[in-house]
Structure formats: C-alpha cells, structure tokens
FIMAR-132174 format. One record per residue (C-alpha): residue in one letter; x, y, z. Coordinates in steps of 0.5 Angstrom, whole numbers, plus 500, padded with zeros to 3 digits. Layout:
N
AXYZ;...
end
This chain:
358
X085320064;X093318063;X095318055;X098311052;X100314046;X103321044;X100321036;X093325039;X094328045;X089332049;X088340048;X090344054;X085349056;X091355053;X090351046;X082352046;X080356040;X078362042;X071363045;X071357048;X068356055;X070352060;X064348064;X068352071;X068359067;X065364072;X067361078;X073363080;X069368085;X066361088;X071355091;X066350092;X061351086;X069350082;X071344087;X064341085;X066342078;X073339077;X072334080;X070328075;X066322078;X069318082;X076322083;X078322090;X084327089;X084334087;X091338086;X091344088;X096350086;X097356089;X101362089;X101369090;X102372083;X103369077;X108373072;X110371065;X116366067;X111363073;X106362068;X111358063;X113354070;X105352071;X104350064;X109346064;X107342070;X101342068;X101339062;X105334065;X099333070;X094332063;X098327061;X103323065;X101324072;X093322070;X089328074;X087333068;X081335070;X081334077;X085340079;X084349081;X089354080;X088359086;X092366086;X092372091;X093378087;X088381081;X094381076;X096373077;X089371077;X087375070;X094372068;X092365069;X085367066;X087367060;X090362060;X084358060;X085354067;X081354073;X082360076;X080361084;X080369087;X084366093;X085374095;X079374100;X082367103;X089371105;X091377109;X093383106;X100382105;X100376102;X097378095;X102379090;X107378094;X114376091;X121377091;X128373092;X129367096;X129369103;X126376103;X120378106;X116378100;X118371098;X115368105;X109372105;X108368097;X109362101;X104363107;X098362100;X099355100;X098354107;X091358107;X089356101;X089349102;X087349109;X080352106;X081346100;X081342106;X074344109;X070344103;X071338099;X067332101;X070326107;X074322102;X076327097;X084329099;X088333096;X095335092;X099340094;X103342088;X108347088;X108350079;X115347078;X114340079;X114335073;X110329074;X112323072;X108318073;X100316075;X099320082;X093317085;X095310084;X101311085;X100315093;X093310094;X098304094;X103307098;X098310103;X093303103;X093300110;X096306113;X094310118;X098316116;X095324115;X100326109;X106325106;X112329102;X119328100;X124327105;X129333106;X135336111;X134337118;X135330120;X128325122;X123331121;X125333114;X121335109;X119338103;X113341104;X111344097;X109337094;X104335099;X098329098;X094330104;X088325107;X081330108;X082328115;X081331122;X088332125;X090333117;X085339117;X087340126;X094341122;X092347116;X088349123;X095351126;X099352121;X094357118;X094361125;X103361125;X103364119;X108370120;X112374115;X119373119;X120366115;X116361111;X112356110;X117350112;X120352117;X114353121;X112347119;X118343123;X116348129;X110344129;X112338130;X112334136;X105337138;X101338131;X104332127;X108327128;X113323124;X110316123;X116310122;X111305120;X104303118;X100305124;X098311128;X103308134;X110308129;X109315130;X110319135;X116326137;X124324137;X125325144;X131329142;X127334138;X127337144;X123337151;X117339153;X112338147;X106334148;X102332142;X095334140;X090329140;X089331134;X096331131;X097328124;X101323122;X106324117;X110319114;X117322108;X117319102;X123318099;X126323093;X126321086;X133321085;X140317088;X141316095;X135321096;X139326094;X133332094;X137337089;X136335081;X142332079;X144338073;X150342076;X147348077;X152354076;X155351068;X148347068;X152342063;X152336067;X146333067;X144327072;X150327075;X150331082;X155330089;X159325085;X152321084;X151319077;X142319076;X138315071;X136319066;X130313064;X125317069;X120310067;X126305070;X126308077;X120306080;X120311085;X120317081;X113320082;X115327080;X120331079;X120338084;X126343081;X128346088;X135348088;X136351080;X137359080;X134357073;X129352073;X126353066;X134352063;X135347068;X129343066;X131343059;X138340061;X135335064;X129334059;X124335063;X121342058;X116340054;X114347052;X116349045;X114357044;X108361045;X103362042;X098368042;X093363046;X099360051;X106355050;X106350044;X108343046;X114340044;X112333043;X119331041;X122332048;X117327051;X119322046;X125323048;X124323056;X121316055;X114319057;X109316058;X111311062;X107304059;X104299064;X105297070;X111302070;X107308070;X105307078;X111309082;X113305088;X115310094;X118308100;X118310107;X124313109;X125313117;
end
C-alpha cells in the first residue's frame, strides 16, 4: 500500500488507541507464524529491521524510517522488528510493531549489546543483522525475499517495484548501495536479498564469521572471492573475483552473485549531502551541490543517514524528519515536512530507476 495523497493518512501501529490488537500480537516468540502473518497476499518482499536494543533516541529513528515505509516506500505491512535484549523488545512492544524475540537466534554476547562506533559492543550489535536475516531467509517461502533495512534509512519511493525492475532479467542474489573499498565496496546495512540458494549459502558463512573484533561489513568483503562474487552485468558469467583482490581464493559452488546499486546522491557520494560538524549546509557535500527534490532524481530509492554524529538533526536539516513530538502512545507525525520534502512521489516518479555500478 502506497498513499497518493497526505489529506487522510493511514494510522501507524503507535497511534492505535489503546487496547488495540494487532493480528501479530502474541508472536513475537514465534517467527514463522509472525512472518505468515506480515506478509499480505501476493507480497514477494519482507523488510526486516534488527538490532540489538532499542533505547528512546533508537526508537525515534525507527519510527521515522517506518513511517516512511507505510507511506512512501509501499511495504506497510510487510515487515517484523526483531530485537535481541528483554528491554528493546518490550520497547518496541509498546510501540505496537511486529516484534520478534531474536534473543534465542544470537549468542550471548549479542543481546543488548551497543556502544560507540568502533567498540566492542557496537560490532557484536551488528553481527544481529546477519543472524537474524540468515534465519528470515530459511523460513520464508521460495519467492518470498527480503529487505534488510538498518532504523536510520528514509524511504523515498516504492521499494519492490523499484528493486523487481532493477533486478528482472538478472541473475543477481543481492544487491546494496556501492560504497568505498574500490570494486567490492558496499553498504551492507541496506540489503534486498533474493530467497535464493547461494544468498542463504551466503548468510550460512557469514553467520558462521561472526567475531566480536569488527563488524558485519568488513567480513563481509573477507567473503568475497569465495562466498560472493561482484556481478559487472546481467548474468551469473559477469560476476566473478577481481584477480587483484588477491591470490588464492576460489568460489564456492554456491557463491552468490552480488551487484552494487548506485547511491542516492551526486557522483555517488555515500554520505548525506549536510555538512556534519555545523550541519547548516544542507545538500551540498565535497564541493558537490544535491538536488533537494528527492521525486526528481530517479534513482533515489532511499536515503541511509550513515556519517552523521547526529542523524535525527541531520535528518531535519535535510527535511527527511517526519516526526513531530511524542505522545503517550508513540511520535506525532509532521505532515508539513512531507509536504515540504515533495513526498509522496506522484506516478510514474514514485519508482526509483537504480544503476548498476561496476
């Protein structure tokens, strides 16, 4: 469900009046009976956030992210919040979202854990992505893929329409934003990935690198060469490793194909275009000047606020907030700062165009 119009929008789960019951209360103990349930008839994607814990100034993230999913990105109910610590997911409980325990998919270790970039705790949080998803993955129906959606992504414009259409005719497993790091760069926190086998050949690996030494990301291009391989084009022959990755790694039979998808701003720049020390230089970054008309620019699916210190300042500066205040039962929207960010996209500019980028 997309909405055309902003005059009558939708409730959210936390502006239900209280005493409402969801059709996924109780599950949240129960992943397939929860999957079953969020996934309406005839949706072929499932978005699927998950973190490690959930404190106030996370959750204000998440709710921004998913009202931009309800509305914009057009997978309101075809998504679960899973959570691996005892407070998170009573958090998000309140909140009236489809909730998943994922304390019993993690190790110890990683439930709750949390802490500044670079720390410990930070890369145990990340590993719950990884664990979560490769379990996602093994449940949920052949043909039934799944998003990976870190809580501070904006959507933009219609996901499964936009990604089939980038996607149809390939033979690619997944696909992310391109990143650093040269021909294997990637942005792993934004992943849609095809329910297939070498993408669950894949998790299977990258579940089993988990460490407590460094994230998610980096492993991920440790993988690369024998788990995944870089597509430079359409079919399973365009990808293959870049010899100058280094000798002595051999595919798997099973390694999954994986193609880059351009970023949503100028020259591919990954960083939001707000400068993110004064944060009053909205889109403009490195001396590249952005178009703020997010409908305008076909291939701006989404928005992943990644190098902000403070992502929910540099969210408003680049009007991509839509949270008012907070309620007793969950944020108030700000309609106005729809209005003004030019959202929703009206046909046919609601359908992002990605690019492969080699």
């Amino acid at each position: 469900m997309t909405i055309s119009s902003l005059d009558a929008l939708p409730l959210l789960p936390w502006q239900r009046p209280a005493g409402w019951q969801p059709p996924y209360a109780g599950l949240q103990n129960n992943l397939s009976r929860l999957l079953e349930v969020q996934r309406p008839p005839g949706s072929t994607w499932v978005t699927v956030f998950a973190l490690s814990h959930l404190d106030t100034h996370n959750a204000l993230m998440l709710a921004n992210a998913l009202t931009t999913l309800h509305y914009f990105g057009g997978a309101g109910g075809s998504y679960i919040v899973a959570l691996a610590d005892d407070e998170g997911l009573a958090h998000c409980m309140r909140l009236g979202l489809p909730c998943f325990n994922a304390s019993r998919e993690v190790a110890p270790e990683n439930r709750g854990a949390h802490g500044g970039y670079g720390t410990e705790g930070y890369y145990l949080g990340c590993w719950v992505k990884v664990l979560v998803v490769r379990r996602v993955l093994q449940l949920l129906p052949p043909g039934v893929n799944v998003l990976l959606s870190d809580h501070d992504v904006v959507f933009l414009k219609r996901l499964a329409p936009s990604v089939d259409a980038f996607l149809s005719g390939t033979e690619w497993d997944v696909t992310g934003m391109v990143e650093d790091y040269g021909h294997k760069g990637m942005n792993t926190g934004v992943l849609f990935i095809r329910n297939s086998p070498n993408s669950r050949a894949m998790y299977d690996a990258w579940a089993a690198a988990a460490t407590r030494r460094t994230g998610d990301q980096e492993i991920f291009y440790e993988l690369y060469g024998v788990h995944w391989l870089a597509c430079m084009g359409p079919t399973a022959a365009d990808c293959k490793p870049d010899p100058a990755a280094g000798p002595g790694k051999v595919p798997t039979a099973q390694a999954a194909r994986v193609a880059r998808h351009n970023s949503p701003w100028e020259k591919n720049i990954n960083c939001p275009p707000v400068d993110r020390h004064k944060y009053d230089d909205a889109y403009r970054h490195e001396g590249v000047i952005d178009n703020p008309a997010h409908c305008a620019v076909p291939g701006r699916l989404y928005a992943h606020l990644i190098c902000l210190s403070d992502k929910q300042h540099g969210a408003e500066v680049l009007g991509l907030w839509f949270l008012d205040r907070v309620e007793p039962l969950g944020p108030r929207l700000n309609v106005s700062a729809m209005r003004a960010a030019g959202l929703p996209c009206a046909p046919p500019a609601d359908v992002a165009e990605l690019s492969l980028i080699k």
